[in-house]
KERO-226807 format. One record per residue (C-alpha): residue in one letter; x, y, z. Coordinates in steps of 0.02 Angstrom, whole numbers, plus 50000, padded with zeros to 5 digits. Each point is the difference from the previous one (the first is absolute). Layout:
// residues N
AXYZ ...
// end
This chain:
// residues 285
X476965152247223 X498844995850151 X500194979150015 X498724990050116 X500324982050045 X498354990050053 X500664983650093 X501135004550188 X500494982349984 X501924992849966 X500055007149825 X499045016850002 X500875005450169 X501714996749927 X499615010549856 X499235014250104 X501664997650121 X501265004049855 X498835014349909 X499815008350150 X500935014349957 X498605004849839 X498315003550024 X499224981650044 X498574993250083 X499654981450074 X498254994950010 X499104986850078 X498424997750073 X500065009650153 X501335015150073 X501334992350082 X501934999250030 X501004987949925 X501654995950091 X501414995749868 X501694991050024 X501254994549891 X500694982650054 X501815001549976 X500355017850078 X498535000550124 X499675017649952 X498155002950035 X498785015349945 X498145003350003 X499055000249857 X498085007950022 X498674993049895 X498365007949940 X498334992450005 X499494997749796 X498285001250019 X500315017850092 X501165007649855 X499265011849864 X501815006649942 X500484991549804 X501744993549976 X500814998249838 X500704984050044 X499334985050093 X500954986750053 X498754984650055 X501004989650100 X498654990350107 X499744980549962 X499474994849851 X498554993250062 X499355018150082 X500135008949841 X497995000349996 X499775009050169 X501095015349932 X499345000549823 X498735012550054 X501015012050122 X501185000749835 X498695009749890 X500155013550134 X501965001350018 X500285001449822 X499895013449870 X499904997949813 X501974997949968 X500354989350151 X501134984849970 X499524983050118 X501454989150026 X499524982550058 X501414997050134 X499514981950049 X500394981349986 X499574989649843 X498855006649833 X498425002449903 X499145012950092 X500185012849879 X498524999249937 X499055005250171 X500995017949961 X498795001149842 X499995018349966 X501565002750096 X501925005149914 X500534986250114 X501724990449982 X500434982950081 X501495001350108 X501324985950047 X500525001050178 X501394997750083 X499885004850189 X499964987650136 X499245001250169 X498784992350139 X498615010250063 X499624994950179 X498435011150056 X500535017450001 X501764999549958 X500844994649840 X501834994550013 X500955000749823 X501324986849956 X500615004449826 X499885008249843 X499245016249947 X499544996649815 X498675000749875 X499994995549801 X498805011049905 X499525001349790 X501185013949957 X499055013549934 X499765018150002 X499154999850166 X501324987450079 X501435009749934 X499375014850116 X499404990050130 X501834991650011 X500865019850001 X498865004950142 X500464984750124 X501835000849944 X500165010550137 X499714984750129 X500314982850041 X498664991749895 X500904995349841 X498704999949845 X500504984949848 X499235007049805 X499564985749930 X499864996949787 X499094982850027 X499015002650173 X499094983049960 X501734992750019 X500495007350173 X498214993950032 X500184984149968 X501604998750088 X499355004150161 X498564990549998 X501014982749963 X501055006750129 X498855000050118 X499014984949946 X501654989550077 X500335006350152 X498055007550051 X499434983849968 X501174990050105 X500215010450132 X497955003050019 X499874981249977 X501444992050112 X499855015450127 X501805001150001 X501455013449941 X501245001849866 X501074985550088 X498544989049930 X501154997949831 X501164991750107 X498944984649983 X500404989949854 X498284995349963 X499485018150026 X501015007249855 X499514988149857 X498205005850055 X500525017949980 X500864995049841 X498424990549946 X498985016850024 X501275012749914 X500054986149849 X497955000549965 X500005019550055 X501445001749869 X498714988349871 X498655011150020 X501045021149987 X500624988949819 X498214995649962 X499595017750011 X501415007149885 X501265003350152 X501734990149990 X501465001250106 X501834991950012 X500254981150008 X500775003850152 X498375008950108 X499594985150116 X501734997850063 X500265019150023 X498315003250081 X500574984650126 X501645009850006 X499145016050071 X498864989550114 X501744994950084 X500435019150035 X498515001050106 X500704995850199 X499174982250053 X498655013650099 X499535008449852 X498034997949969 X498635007249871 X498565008450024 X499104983449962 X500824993550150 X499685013750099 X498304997749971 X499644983150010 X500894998550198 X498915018050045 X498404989649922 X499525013749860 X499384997549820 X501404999349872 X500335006049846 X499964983849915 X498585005049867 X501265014349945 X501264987549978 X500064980450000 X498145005349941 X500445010949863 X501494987749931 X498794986050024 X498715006749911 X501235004849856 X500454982649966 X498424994949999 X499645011749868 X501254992449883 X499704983050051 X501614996450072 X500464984150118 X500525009250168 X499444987150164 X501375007750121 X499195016149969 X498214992250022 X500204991150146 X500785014750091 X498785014249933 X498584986150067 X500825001150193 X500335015649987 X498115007049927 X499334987450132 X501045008950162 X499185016249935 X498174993749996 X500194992450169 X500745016150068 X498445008749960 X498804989150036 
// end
């Protein structure tokens, strides 16, 4: 199974790190090395990366792990990577862009890896997991990896794990994009009833669209935000201090535009999508 990864950022260096030992490929926009690290151990490794535009070979799996918002520039390089059978796995933040992979068998994955990129060198902080629609496909996909470190999640309701992660992230992305502060931001009274106030209207709109979780989800999402170290940041955050476009239309975007669909009373949400959306424009002005 040949596997290429388009993205050498936090995300799609990780997973070319830990399936290093099968036949993988990171691609980006020009040949280069990427220097890897793993934040606990210090261990370090290189990691070479292929210009797309200059590749001709086809993979039967793609994993697109660049930022949401880049998914245009790679659309057409894609045509030439893949074959008839390839599977695209969307390995990013947030939802809805599917429907770009018209014509694609594409799956959407949820990700767990965190990271910061910082020029040409990723350092990884935790987690090597991704939740994928069990299948066929996914069911040999999973046997392949189990070899390595990268731990694959079949999922019966994908749309669930979905939806999870993306109210996960619409607490602490926002906050920490917004306030331009860590995980010790929850610290502040007046900080955590706004997170609570965003899981609560993310939590209104996964019900409005037929997904439902335990009475219990805001306090135990607040109770995994408290594992993270008072340094622990997102990618949003990450982002926002190195002055680069966000994923926000993937995400507060995507759950905002949801509720507006079915009508629903959600102003925390609003008023943060707003800020956020506005950061964005002025970034690339």
């Amino acid at each position: 199974m040949k596997i290429a990864i388009i993205g050498p950022g936090a995300v799609g260096t990780a997973i070319a790190s830990v399936l290093d030992t099968l036949d993988v490929t990171l691609l980006g926009r020009q040949d280069k090395v990427m220097t890897f690290e793993e934040r606990d151990t210090g261990e370090r490794k290189s990691i070479p990366v292929k210009a797309l535009s200059s590749v001709t070979t086809t993979f039967d799996v793609v994993f697109i792990a660049v930022k949401t918002h880049q998914i245009d520039t790679i659309l057409p390089q894609l045509k030439t990577i893949t074959h008839a059978q390839s599977k695209v796995i969307l390995a990013q933040n947030g939802s809805g862009l599917l429907p770009k992979l018209e014509g694609y068998d594409a799956y959407q994955a949820v990700v767990y890896i965190s990271g910061e990129k910082q020029e040409d060198k990723v350092r990884h902080d935790k987690d090597y997991r991704i939740q994928l629609k069990q299948d066929a496909f996914t069911e040999q996909l999973k046997a392949v990896i189990s070899t390595t470190a990268l731990t694959l999640e079949l999922e019966d309701n994908i749309e669930k794990a979905i939806w999870f992660k993306l109210i996960f992230n619409l607490g602490m992305n926002t906050l920490t994009a917004l306030s331009r502060d860590t995980a010790r931001l929850l610290k502040d009274d007046s900080m955590l009833e706004l997170c609570k106030n965003l899981l609560k209207e993310g939590l209104q709109v996964a019900n409005a669209e037929g997904i439902t979780y335990e009475d219990s989800f805001v306090d135990d999402v607040i109770a995994a935000y408290r594992i993270f170290s008072d340094e622990s940041a997102t990618s949003m955050y990450y982002d926002t201090m190195n002055e680069r476009v966000t994923e926000v239309e993937a995400i507060q975007g995507y759950i905002y535009r949801q509720g507006q669909k079915h009508q629903l009373h959600i102003p925390y949400i609003e008023t943060t999508y707003t800020l956020l959306a506005h950061q964005n424009e002025v970034r690339q002005r």
